[in-house]
N, C-alpha and C positions, 0 to 999 in steps of 0.2 A: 183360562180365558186368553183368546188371541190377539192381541193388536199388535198394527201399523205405524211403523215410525214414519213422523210425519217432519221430513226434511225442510226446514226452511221457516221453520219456527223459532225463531233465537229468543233466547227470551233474558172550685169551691162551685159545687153543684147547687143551683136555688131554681127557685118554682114561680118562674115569669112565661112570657111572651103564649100569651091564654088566647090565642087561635092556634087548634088543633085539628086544622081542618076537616070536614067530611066529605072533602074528594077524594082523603089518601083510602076510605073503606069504599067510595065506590069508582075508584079504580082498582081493585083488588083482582078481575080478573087479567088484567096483564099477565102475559109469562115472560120469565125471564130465562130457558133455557136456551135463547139465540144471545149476540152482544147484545148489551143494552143503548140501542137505538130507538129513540123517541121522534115521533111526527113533526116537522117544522111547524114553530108559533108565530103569531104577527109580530110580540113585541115579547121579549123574555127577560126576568130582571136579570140572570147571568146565564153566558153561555151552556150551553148542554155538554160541552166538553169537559167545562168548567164545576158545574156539578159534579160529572163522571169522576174527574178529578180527587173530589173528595173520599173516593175510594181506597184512595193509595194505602189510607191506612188499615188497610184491610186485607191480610195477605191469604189467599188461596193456596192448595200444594197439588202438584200435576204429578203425575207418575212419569218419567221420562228414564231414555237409557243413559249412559254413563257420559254422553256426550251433550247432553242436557237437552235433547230432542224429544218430543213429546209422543208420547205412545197411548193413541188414541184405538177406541174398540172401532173395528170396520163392518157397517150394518149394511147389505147391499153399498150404495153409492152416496150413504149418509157416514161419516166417522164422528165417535162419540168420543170428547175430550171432558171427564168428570174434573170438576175442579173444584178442591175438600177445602169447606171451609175452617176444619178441622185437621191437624197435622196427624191426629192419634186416629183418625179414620181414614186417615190416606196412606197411613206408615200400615195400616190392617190391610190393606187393598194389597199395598206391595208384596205383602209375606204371602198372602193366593199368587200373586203373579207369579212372584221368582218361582213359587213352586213347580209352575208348568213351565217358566221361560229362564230360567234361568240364565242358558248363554249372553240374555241380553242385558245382564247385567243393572235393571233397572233400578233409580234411587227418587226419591220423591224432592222436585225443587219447588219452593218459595217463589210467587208471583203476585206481587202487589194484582188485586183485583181490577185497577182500573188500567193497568200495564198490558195484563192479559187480554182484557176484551178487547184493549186497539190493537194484538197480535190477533186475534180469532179473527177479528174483521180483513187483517190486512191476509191473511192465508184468505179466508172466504175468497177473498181475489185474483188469488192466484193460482186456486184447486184449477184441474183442468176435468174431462170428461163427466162433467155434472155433478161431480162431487158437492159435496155439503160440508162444514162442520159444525161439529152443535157442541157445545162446551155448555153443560148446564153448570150451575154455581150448586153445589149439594152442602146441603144444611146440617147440622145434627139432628138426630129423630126426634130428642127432647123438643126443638126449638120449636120444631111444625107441631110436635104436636099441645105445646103450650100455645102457640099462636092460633092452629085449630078453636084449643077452649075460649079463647077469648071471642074467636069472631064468631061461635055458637053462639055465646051469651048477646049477641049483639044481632041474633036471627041470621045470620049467612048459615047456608044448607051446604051438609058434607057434601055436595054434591060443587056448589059452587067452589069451595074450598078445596077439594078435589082438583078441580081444573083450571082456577087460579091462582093459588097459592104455590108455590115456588123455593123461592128464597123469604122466611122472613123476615121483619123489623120491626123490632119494638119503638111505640114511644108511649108518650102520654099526655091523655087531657085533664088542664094544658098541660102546654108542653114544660116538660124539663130542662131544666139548661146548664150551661156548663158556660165557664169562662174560659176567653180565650182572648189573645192580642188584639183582635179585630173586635172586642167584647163578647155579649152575652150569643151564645148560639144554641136553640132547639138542638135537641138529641137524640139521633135514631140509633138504636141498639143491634147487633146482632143477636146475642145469644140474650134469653130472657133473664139467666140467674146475673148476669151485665147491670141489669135494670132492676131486679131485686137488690142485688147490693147499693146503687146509686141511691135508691128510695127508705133504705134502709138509715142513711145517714142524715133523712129531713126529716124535722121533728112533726110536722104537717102532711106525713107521706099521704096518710087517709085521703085526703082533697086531689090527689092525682090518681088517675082512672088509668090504669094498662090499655097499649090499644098495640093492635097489630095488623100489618098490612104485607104484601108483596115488594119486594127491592126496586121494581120498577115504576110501583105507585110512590115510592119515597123521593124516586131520583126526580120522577117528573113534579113531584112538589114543589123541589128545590129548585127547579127550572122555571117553575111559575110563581114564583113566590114573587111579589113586589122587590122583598129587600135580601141580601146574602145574610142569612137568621137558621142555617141548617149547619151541623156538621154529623160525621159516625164516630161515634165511641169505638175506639181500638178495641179489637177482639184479644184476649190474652197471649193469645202466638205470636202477634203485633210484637208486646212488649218483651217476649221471649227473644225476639228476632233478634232486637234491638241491642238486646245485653249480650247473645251471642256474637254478633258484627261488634263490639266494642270489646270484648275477650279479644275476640283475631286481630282486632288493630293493635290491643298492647301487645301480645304476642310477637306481633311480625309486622314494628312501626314505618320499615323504610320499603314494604311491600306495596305495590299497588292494590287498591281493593278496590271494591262495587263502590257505588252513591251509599249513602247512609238511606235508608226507612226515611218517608216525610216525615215531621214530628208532629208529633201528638200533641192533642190538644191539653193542658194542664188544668185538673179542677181545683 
């Protein structure tokens, strides 16, 4: 496989708040394989950036060369930038590449998800000769296809889910929640075994109903939501990150390093 380096890229859970809305199922054919840009509203209760926001804890992994530029597949005058939401399905991508590209020395880096897509957007701006880039967010196989079964049992046709579904997110009716400093927040999941273990530790789990949707029907939830009543559960990489960036600080305390991971919300 051949790609383009693309210069200039730098890069205590309880069972409240019982509106689970039924616009996140029918917005479900949104796609999210462009940044995640939503339609301007009349009156929104928080900013759209400010939802996107919430992403942070969400970290994505790009394939890029040793210079930490990103090496996107070049389709005609569309370049595709996968961005794993899995580190063990991106570390798999690399071991094909190096095989053919070796020279280019490529290594997988970490990008908070909501980092990345204000870098897609700002390149989109800067490609010259028609170029495009499309950075879709890629799921695990399990998650689409656990998220598939769910929105079967709920009459959405392989067909519909086929060419809406995307990225997806669990949550539940109602919703689940998790506490945090700002208090009780609804909780979208990535990965479904995320949501199997959360559900696992309420003794009433039976009363909460799986439900899944597209990442773009959740963000514009949290967009439309009267009150700030959303956050995402940190995906396990998240947490992995975290402990690694805190190794390298004691390691090497009078070094400069990166910003820390936003932090996670605490159940």
């Amino acid at each position: 496989m051949i790609r383009r380096t693309l210069a200039g890229l730098g890069w205590s859970l309880r069972r409240t708040l019982p509106a689970a809305r039924a616009t996140l199922l029918a917005s479900l054919p949104l796609l999210c394989a462009a940044p995640i840009v939503l339609s301007p509203a009349a009156a929104l209760a928080i900013p759209e950036a400010q939802a996107i926001e919430k992403l942070a804890v969400i970290p994505v992994f790009v394939l890029t060369n040793d210079q930490g530029v990103p090496l996107p597949i070049p389709r005609d005058k569309t370049l595709i930038l996968p961005m794993y939401l899995d580190r063990k399905m991106a570390e798999t991508e690399l071991a094909n590449f190096n095989k053919a590209n070796a020279q280019l020395k490529a290594r997988v880096l970490p990008i908070p998800l909501n980092v990345a897509n204000d870098k897609v957007q700002e390149l989109n701006k800067q490609l010259k000769d028609g170029r495009t880039l499309i950075a879709p967010v890629v799921p695990r196989p399990v998650d689409l296809k656990e998220a598939a079964a769910i929105l079967n049992k709920q009459g959405v046709t392989d067909k519909q889910i086929q060419e809406g579904l995307n990225t997806p997110v669990f949550f539940t009716r109602p919703f689940l929640t998790i506490n945090t400093p700002q208090g009780q927040r609804g909780v979208f999941f990535f990965r479904y075994d995320d949501l199997q273990k959360a559900l696992s530790a309420i003794p009433d789990a039976n009363k909460l109903v799986p439900q899944a949707a597209d990442l773009t029907a959740a963000v514009r939830e949290i967009v439309k939501a009267k009150e700030d009543v959303f956050v995402f559960f940190p995906t396990p990489d998240y947490f992995a990150l975290v402990q690694e960036q805190q190794r390298q600080q004691q390691q090497t305390p009078a070094a400069g390093s990166a910003p820390a991971p936003a932090p996670a919300p605490k159940p």
